[in-house]
N, C-alpha and C positions, 0 to 999 in steps of 0.2 A: 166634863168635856164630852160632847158629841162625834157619835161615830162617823166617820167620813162616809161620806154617798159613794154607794158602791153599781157599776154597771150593771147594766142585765147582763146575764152570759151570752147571749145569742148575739149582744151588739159587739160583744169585748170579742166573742169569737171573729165577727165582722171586721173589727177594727185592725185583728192581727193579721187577717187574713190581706188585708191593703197591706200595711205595714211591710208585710215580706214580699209584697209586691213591688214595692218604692223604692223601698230600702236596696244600694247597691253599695256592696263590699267587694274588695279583692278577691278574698277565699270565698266568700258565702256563706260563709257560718253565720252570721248574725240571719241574715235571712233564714236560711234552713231552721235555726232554733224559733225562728217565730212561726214559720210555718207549722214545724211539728208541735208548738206548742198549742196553736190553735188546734191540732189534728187529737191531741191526748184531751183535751177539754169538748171538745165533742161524740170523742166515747166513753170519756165522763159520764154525757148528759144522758148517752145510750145507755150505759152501763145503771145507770140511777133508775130510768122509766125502767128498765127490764126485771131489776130489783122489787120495784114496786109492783108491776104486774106478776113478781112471782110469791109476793109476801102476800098478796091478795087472794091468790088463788090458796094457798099454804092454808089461809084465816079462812075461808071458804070449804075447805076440807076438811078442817077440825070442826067444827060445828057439827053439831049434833044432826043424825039427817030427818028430826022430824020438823026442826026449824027452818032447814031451806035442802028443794027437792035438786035432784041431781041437773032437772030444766033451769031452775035457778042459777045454779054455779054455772051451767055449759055457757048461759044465757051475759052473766057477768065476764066468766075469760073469753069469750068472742067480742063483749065491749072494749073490753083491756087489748086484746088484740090490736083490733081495729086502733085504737089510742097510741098504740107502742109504732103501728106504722104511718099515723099521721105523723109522729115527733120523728122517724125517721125520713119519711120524706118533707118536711119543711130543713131538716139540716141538711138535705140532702144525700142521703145515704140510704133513699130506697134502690132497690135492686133492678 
């Protein structure tokens, strides 16, 4: 049996983020849960790039320093940088 097609998260994060928009209840709970659900999956995706740019830098510091000079790593965590704020400003959660 074939895995079912799974969303991109950026669209699924889109789709809740309508959803708790449309969506009208008495109390608002159903809304509110979709909202915040979209809100915990967006610092999800923050929390995953942050991870990565700091596992990066982590493997970049253990290496030996006559394989890569300290120009090297400054050179790569300011690419990782710049990376970590494009993905926050495309969710929207630049500053």
């Amino acid at each position: 049996m074939s895995e079912p097609r799974r969303t991109d998260t950026k669209t699924l994060v889109k789709a809740l983020r309508i959803l708790s928009r449309e969506i009208h209840c008495k109390d608002g709970v159903a809304t509110a849960a979709i909202a915040e659900g979209a809100d915990r999956i967006e610092e999800l995706l923050l929390t995953t790039a942050e991870v990565g740019v700091l596992n990066r830098a982590i493997g970049l510091t253990e290496r030996r320093a006559e394989e890569t000079s300290c120009i090297h790593v400054a050179g790569y965590l300011i690419e990782d940088a710049e990376t970590l704020r494009g993905i926050k400003k495309r969710l929207g959660c630049d500053p």
